[in-house]
N, C-alpha and C positions, 0 to 999 in steps of 0.2 A: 504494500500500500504506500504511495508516496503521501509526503505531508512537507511542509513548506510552514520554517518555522518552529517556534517551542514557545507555551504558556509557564512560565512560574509560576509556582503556588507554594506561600510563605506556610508551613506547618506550624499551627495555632493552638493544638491538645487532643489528649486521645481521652476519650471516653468509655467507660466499661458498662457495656450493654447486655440487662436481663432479656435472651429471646432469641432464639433459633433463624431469625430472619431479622433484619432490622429495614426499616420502610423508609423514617426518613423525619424530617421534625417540622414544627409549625411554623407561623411566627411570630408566637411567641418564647421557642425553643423548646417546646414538647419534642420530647422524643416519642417516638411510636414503635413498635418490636411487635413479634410477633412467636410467642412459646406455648409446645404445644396444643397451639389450634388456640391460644388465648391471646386476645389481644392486649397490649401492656403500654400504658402512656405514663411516660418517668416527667413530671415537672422538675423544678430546681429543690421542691420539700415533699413533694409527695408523688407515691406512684398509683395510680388507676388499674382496674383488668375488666374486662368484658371475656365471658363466657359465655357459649350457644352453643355446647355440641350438636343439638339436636337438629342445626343446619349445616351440621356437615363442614369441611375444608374452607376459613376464608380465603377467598379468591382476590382480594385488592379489598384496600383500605384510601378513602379521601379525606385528607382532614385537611384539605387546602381552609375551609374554617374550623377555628378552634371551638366555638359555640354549638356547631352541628358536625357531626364524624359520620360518615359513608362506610359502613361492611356490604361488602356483596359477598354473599354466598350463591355460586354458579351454578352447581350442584344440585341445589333446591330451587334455579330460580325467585329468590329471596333478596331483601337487602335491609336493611335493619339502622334506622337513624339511631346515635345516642345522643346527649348534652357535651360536655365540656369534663364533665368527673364521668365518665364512660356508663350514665343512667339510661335506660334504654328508653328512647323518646318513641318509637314507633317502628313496626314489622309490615313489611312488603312484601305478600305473597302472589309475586305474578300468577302464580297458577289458576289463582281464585280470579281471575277478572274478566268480566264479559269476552274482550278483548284478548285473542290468545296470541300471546307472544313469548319467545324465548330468548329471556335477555343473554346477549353476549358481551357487552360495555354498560356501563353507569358508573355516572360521578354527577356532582355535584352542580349548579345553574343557580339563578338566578327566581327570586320571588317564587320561592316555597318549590320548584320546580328543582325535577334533576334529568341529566341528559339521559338517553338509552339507547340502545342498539340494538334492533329484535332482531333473530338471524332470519325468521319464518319469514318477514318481509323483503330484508334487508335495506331497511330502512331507518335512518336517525329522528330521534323524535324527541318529544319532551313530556316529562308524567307531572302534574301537579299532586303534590303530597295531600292538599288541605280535602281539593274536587276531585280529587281521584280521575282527573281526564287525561287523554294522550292526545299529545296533538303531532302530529306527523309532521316533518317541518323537510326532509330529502325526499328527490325519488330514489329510487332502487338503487344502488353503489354496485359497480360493473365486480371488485373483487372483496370478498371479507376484509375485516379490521385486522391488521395484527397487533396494535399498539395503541393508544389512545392517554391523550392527558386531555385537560376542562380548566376553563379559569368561569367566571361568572354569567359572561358573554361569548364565550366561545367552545365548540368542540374540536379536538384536534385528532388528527389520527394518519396513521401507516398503514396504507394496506400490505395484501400478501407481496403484492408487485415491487412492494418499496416504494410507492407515491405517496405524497405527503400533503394533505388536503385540512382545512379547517372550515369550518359551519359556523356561523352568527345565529344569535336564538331567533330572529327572522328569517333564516334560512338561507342568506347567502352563502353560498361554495366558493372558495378558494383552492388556488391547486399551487403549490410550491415548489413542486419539483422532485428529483428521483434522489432519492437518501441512495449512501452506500452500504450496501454486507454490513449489519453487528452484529456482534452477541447480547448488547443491553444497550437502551439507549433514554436520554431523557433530551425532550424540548427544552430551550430558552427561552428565544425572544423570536423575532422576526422572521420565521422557519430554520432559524441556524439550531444547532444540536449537539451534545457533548453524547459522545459513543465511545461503546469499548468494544476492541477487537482485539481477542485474545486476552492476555494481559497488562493490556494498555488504553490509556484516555487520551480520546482525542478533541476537540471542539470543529464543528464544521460549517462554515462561514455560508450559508447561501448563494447572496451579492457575487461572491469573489472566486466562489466552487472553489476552497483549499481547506485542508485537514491542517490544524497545529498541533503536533504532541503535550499533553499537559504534562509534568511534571513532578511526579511524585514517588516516594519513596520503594512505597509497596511493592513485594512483585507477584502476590495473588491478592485477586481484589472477588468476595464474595458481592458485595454488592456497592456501589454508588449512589448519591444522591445531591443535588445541587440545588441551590438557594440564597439567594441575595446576595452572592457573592461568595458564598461556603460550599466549599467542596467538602464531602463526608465519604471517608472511603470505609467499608466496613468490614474487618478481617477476624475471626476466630473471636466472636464478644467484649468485642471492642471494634470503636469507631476513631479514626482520626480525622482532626479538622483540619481543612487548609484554607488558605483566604488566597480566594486567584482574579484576577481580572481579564474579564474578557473583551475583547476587539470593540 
């Protein structure tokens, strides 16, 4: 893979994480984990847990808000809001709804709403929590999702082909262009993207189609996670931070 280029990233402290998987933090610095099938939110004085075996394997966690937290469970077709102390605010049983759908995406929107992806239609849409309505907001998407992030106003997502498209909650589509090969990858900003191929990070510029190697220590990286300028790399229950800037 060529790459044009090197990001620095100043190492800022390692963290020691309760949780077989670690997801990623808020912002207000929740950390979020995830041990045996329980979900675990470390503040700076207390730690939270959410249990539900009874829906089976969580499949993604949205805590892009700290006041409302996203569980999907896939499995069950399910998705379950909590509070802020991991109280369980409300359960989503797609199976029960007029409407049959089988969600494959959900996160989190705007006015009580959250995005979803039924694969039966394949189609993106939007569920109100309060009205329980769906409103249909794409036509039919040419290939499945493989990847998907959400900010309040937007859905984002990779298909299988590697195109890299976002939706507006009015349902305009955008199409950004052809990502390269990863093994994990998370959106930024402006369709650009920090991916890892093999065991290494890269940031990948859009505008400018080039790859920059980031910079860091590690040389197995279980999982990654970026935010406001924090790189979090996360190795054997512990996490290290770095502060990096990007383009």
């Amino acid at each position: 893979m060529s790459s044009q280029g090197i990001i620095s990233a100043t190492k800022l402290e390692t963290v020691k994480i309760e949780g077989d998987a670690f997801l990623g933090f808020d912002n207000q610095l929740n950390y979020f984990s995830v041990r045996n099938n329980i979900l675990i939110k470390n503040s700076s004085s207390t730690k939270y847990q959410y249990n539900n075996l009874g829906l089976g394997k969580i499949y993604r966690v949205d805590f892009q808000n700290p006041l409302q937290i996203l569980i999907f469970y896939k499995n069950f077709n399910s998705v379950v809001l909590l509070d802020n102390q991991l109280n369980e605010i409300k359960k989503i049983d797609f199976n029960l709804k007029a409407i049959p759908v089988t969600i494959e995406a959900v996160a989190l929107s705007s006015q009580n709403q959250i995005w979803i992806y039924d694969s039966i239609s394949s189609k993106i849409g939007l569920y109100n929590v309060n009205s329980d309505a769906f409103k249909w907001i794409s036509t039919m998407l040419e290939n499945p999702i493989l990847y998907y992030e959400s900010d309040y106003t937007h859905f984002y997502w990779i298909d299988t082909n590697l195109n890299q498209y976002r939706i507006s909650i009015y349902g305009t589509i955008e199409k950004y262009g052809l990502l390269k090969k990863f093994d994990a990858v998370q959106l930024t900003k402006n369709g650009n993207y920090i991916f890892q191929s093999e065991q290494e990070l890269y940031y990948y510029d859009l505008k400018l189609n080039r790859s920059s190697k980031i910079a860091i220590d590690e040389k197995i990286i279980s999982k990654f996670f970026f935010r406001d300028g924090i790189l979090s790399i996360f190795t054997q229950n512990e996490i290290t931070n770095y502060k990096i800037i990007l383009p």
